[in-house]
C-alpha positions in Angstrom: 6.8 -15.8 4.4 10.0 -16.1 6.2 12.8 -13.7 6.8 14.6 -14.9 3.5 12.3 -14.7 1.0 12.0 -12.1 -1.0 8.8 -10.3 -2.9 8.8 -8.3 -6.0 6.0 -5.4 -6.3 4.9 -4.8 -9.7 1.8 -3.2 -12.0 -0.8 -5.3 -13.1 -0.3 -5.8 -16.3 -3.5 -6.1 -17.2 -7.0 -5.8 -15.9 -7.5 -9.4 -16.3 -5.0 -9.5 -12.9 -7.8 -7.8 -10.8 -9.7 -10.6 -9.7 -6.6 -11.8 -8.0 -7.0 -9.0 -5.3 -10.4 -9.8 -4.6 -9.8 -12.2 -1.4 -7.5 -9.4 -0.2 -10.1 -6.5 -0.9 -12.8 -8.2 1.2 -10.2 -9.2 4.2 -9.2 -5.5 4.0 -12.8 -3.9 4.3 -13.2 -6.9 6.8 -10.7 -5.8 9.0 -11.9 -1.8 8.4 -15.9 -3.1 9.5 -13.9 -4.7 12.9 -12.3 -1.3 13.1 -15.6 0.8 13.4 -16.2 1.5 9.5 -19.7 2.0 9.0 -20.2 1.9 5.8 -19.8 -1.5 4.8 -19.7 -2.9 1.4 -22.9 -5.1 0.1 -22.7 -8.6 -2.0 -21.2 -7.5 -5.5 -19.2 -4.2 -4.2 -15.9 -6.1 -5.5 -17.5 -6.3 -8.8 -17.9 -2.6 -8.7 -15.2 -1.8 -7.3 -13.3 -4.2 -10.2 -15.3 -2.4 -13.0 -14.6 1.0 -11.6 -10.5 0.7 -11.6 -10.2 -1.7 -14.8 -10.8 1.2 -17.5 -8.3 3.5 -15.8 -5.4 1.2 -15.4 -2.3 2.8 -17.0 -3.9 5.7 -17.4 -5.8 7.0 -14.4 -4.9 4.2 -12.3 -2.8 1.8 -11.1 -3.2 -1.7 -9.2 0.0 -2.1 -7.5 0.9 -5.9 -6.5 3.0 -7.6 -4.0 4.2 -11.4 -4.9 6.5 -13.4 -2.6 6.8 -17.5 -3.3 4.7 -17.1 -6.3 1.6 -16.5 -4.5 0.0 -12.7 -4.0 0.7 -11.4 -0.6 -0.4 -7.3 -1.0 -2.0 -4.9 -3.2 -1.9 -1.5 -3.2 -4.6 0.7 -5.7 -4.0 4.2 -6.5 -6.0 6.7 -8.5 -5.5 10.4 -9.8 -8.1 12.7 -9.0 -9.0 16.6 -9.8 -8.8 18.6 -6.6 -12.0 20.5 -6.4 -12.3 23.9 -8.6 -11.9 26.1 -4.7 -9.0 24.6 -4.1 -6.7 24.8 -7.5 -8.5 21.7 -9.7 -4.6 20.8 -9.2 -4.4 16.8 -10.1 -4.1 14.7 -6.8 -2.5 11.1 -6.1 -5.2 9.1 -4.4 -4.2 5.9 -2.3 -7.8 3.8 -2.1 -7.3 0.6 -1.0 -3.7 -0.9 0.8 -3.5 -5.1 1.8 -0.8 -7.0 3.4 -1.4 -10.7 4.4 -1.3 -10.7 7.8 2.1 -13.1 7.4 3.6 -11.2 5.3 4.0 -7.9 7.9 6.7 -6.7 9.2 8.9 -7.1 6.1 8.3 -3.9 4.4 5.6 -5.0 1.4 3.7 -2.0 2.9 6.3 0.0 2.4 7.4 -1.0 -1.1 3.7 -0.7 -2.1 3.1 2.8 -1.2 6.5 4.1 -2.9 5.8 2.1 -5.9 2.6 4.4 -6.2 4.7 7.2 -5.0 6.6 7.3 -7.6 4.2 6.9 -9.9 2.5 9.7 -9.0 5.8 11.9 -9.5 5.9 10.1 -13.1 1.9 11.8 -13.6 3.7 15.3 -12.5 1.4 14.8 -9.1 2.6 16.5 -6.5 0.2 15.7 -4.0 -1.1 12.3 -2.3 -3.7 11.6 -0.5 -4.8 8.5 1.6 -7.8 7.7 4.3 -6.7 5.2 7.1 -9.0 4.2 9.6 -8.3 6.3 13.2 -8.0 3.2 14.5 -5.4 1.6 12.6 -2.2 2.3 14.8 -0.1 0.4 12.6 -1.1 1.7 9.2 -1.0 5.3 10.5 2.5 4.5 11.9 3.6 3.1 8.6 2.4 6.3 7.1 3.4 8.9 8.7 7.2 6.9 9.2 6.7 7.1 5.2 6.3 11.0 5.4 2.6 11.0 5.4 1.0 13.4 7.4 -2.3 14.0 9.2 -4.0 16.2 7.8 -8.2 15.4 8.2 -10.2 13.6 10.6 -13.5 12.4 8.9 -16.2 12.4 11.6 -19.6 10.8 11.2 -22.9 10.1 12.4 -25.7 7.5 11.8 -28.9 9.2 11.4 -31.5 6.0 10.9 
Protein backbone atom coordinates (compact mmCIF):
# COMPACT_ATOMS: atom_id res chain seq x y z
CA UNK A 1 0.00 0.00 0.00
CA UNK A 2 1.42 3.21 -0.97
CA UNK A 3 0.99 6.72 0.44
CA UNK A 4 -1.92 7.40 -2.05
CA UNK A 5 -4.12 4.80 -1.62
CA UNK A 6 -6.74 4.93 0.29
CA UNK A 7 -8.82 2.10 2.56
CA UNK A 8 -12.35 2.07 3.66
CA UNK A 9 -13.13 0.23 7.14
CA UNK A 10 -16.48 -1.26 7.25
CA UNK A 11 -18.72 -4.09 9.17
CA UNK A 12 -18.93 -7.35 7.86
CA UNK A 13 -21.91 -7.65 6.49
CA UNK A 14 -22.31 -10.89 7.11
CA UNK A 15 -20.75 -13.91 8.90
CA UNK A 16 -20.03 -15.50 5.66
CA UNK A 17 -17.03 -12.49 5.54
CA UNK A 18 -15.22 -14.26 8.53
CA UNK A 19 -13.25 -16.60 6.90
CA UNK A 20 -11.57 -13.78 5.16
CA UNK A 21 -9.78 -12.74 8.44
CA UNK A 22 -8.48 -16.06 9.12
CA UNK A 23 -4.82 -15.54 7.51
CA UNK A 24 -4.72 -12.39 9.59
CA UNK A 25 -5.98 -14.11 12.88
CA UNK A 26 -3.25 -16.69 12.79
CA UNK A 27 -0.34 -13.99 11.71
CA UNK A 28 -1.68 -11.95 14.69
CA UNK A 29 -1.46 -14.85 17.43
CA UNK A 30 1.81 -15.58 15.42
CA UNK A 31 3.27 -12.49 16.08
CA UNK A 32 1.70 -12.59 19.99
CA UNK A 33 3.55 -16.44 20.48
CA UNK A 34 6.98 -14.39 19.11
CA UNK A 35 6.09 -11.84 21.69
CA UNK A 36 6.11 -14.27 24.86
CA UNK A 37 2.17 -15.38 24.74
CA UNK A 38 1.99 -18.59 26.23
CA UNK A 39 -0.98 -19.73 25.56
CA UNK A 40 -1.00 -20.57 22.14
CA UNK A 41 -3.89 -21.54 19.98
CA UNK A 42 -4.07 -25.46 18.72
CA UNK A 43 -5.11 -26.68 14.92
CA UNK A 44 -8.92 -25.71 14.58
CA UNK A 45 -8.79 -22.56 17.26
CA UNK A 46 -9.85 -20.29 14.10
CA UNK A 47 -12.75 -22.50 13.68
CA UNK A 48 -13.72 -21.71 17.14
CA UNK A 49 -12.86 -18.65 17.32
CA UNK A 50 -15.13 -18.15 13.84
CA UNK A 51 -18.16 -20.10 15.51
CA UNK A 52 -17.86 -18.16 18.71
CA UNK A 53 -18.23 -14.43 17.02
CA UNK A 54 -20.59 -15.48 13.92
CA UNK A 55 -23.97 -15.69 16.19
CA UNK A 56 -23.21 -12.36 17.78
CA UNK A 57 -22.54 -10.24 14.81
CA UNK A 58 -24.78 -7.11 14.83
CA UNK A 59 -25.91 -7.82 17.92
CA UNK A 60 -23.23 -8.68 20.46
CA UNK A 61 -20.46 -8.29 18.12
CA UNK A 62 -18.89 -6.74 15.52
CA UNK A 63 -16.04 -7.77 12.89
CA UNK A 64 -14.63 -4.59 11.93
CA UNK A 65 -12.67 -4.75 8.36
CA UNK A 66 -10.04 -2.71 6.72
CA UNK A 67 -9.90 -2.93 2.59
CA UNK A 68 -7.36 -0.89 0.60
CA UNK A 69 -6.86 -1.95 -3.41
CA UNK A 70 -9.56 -4.39 -3.10
CA UNK A 71 -7.72 -6.74 -1.00
CA UNK A 72 -8.16 -7.09 3.07
CA UNK A 73 -5.42 -5.39 4.89
CA UNK A 74 -6.85 -5.27 8.85
CA UNK A 75 -9.47 -6.44 11.10
CA UNK A 76 -10.49 -5.33 14.11
CA UNK A 77 -13.25 -7.75 16.46
CA UNK A 78 -15.03 -6.26 19.23
CA UNK A 79 -17.47 -7.77 21.64
CA UNK A 80 -19.86 -6.45 24.58
CA UNK A 81 -19.53 -8.13 27.78
CA UNK A 82 -21.32 -7.95 31.41
CA UNK A 83 -18.82 -6.53 33.92
CA UNK A 84 -18.86 -8.95 36.80
CA UNK A 85 -21.93 -8.60 39.38
CA UNK A 86 -18.90 -6.85 42.23
CA UNK A 87 -18.16 -4.43 40.02
CA UNK A 88 -21.70 -2.95 38.66
CA UNK A 89 -22.76 -5.91 35.88
CA UNK A 90 -22.39 -2.49 33.84
CA UNK A 91 -22.14 -3.68 29.94
CA UNK A 92 -18.37 -3.30 28.76
CA UNK A 93 -16.80 -2.76 25.05
CA UNK A 94 -14.32 -5.55 24.59
CA UNK A 95 -11.55 -5.13 21.87
CA UNK A 96 -10.34 -9.06 21.17
CA UNK A 97 -8.41 -9.33 18.34
CA UNK A 98 -6.66 -6.04 16.24
CA UNK A 99 -4.48 -7.00 12.57
CA UNK A 100 -2.68 -4.69 10.29
CA UNK A 101 -0.63 -6.10 7.41
CA UNK A 102 2.62 -5.37 8.20
CA UNK A 103 2.50 -3.00 4.79
CA UNK A 104 -0.16 -1.47 5.52
CA UNK A 105 1.25 0.41 8.99
CA UNK A 106 1.91 3.57 9.50
CA UNK A 107 -1.19 4.85 7.62
CA UNK A 108 -3.67 4.93 10.35
CA UNK A 109 -5.85 1.52 9.50
CA UNK A 110 -5.11 0.89 13.23
CA UNK A 111 -6.47 3.81 14.06
CA UNK A 112 -9.63 3.93 11.97
CA UNK A 113 -10.27 0.29 13.19
CA UNK A 114 -10.31 0.97 16.79
CA UNK A 115 -12.75 4.16 16.46
CA UNK A 116 -14.96 2.35 14.18
CA UNK A 117 -15.51 0.05 17.27
CA UNK A 118 -15.45 3.04 19.36
CA UNK A 119 -18.15 4.33 18.17
CA UNK A 120 -19.91 1.48 18.06
CA UNK A 121 -19.76 0.88 21.41
CA UNK A 122 -21.17 4.54 22.18
CA UNK A 123 -24.11 3.46 19.62
CA UNK A 124 -24.67 0.13 22.43
CA UNK A 125 -24.82 3.03 25.27
CA UNK A 126 -21.17 1.41 26.47
CA UNK A 127 -19.30 3.56 28.13
CA UNK A 128 -16.43 1.50 28.90
CA UNK A 129 -13.75 -0.35 26.59
CA UNK A 130 -11.50 -2.64 27.27
CA UNK A 131 -8.51 -4.21 25.32
CA UNK A 132 -5.43 -6.67 26.28
CA UNK A 133 -2.13 -5.86 24.32
CA UNK A 134 0.76 -7.80 24.77
CA UNK A 135 3.46 -5.82 27.33
CA UNK A 136 5.61 -6.28 24.70
CA UNK A 137 4.00 -4.65 21.90
CA UNK A 138 5.58 -1.07 21.97
CA UNK A 139 3.75 -0.08 19.06
CA UNK A 140 0.33 -1.23 19.70
CA UNK A 141 0.45 0.13 23.31
CA UNK A 142 1.65 3.50 21.73
CA UNK A 143 -1.20 3.47 19.29
CA UNK A 144 -3.39 2.91 22.22
CA UNK A 145 -2.71 5.00 24.63
CA UNK A 146 -2.08 8.02 21.68
CA UNK A 147 -5.90 6.83 21.06
CA UNK A 148 -6.81 7.69 24.80
CA UNK A 149 -6.38 4.22 26.02
CA UNK A 150 -4.99 3.78 29.22
CA UNK A 151 -3.21 1.30 31.34
CA UNK A 152 -4.95 0.02 33.54
CA UNK A 153 -3.88 -4.01 34.40
CA UNK A 154 -0.93 -5.95 33.99
CA UNK A 155 -1.74 -9.78 33.56
CA UNK A 156 1.04 -11.74 35.13
CA UNK A 157 1.47 -15.46 34.72
CA UNK A 158 3.17 -18.61 35.50
CA UNK A 159 3.70 -22.03 33.91
CA UNK A 160 3.14 -24.61 36.53
CA UNK A 161 3.88 -28.07 34.31
Amino acid sequence: MTPAETFAIRTATSADEIPRVERMWLALYELQRQQGMQMVPPPGAFALWASSIKPTLGRFGQLFLAEGSGALIGFLAARVRSAPPWFGGATVGFVSEVWVDPEARGRRVGERLVRAAEEWFRGQGIERAELQVMATNDAARALYRRLGWDDELLQMTRRLA
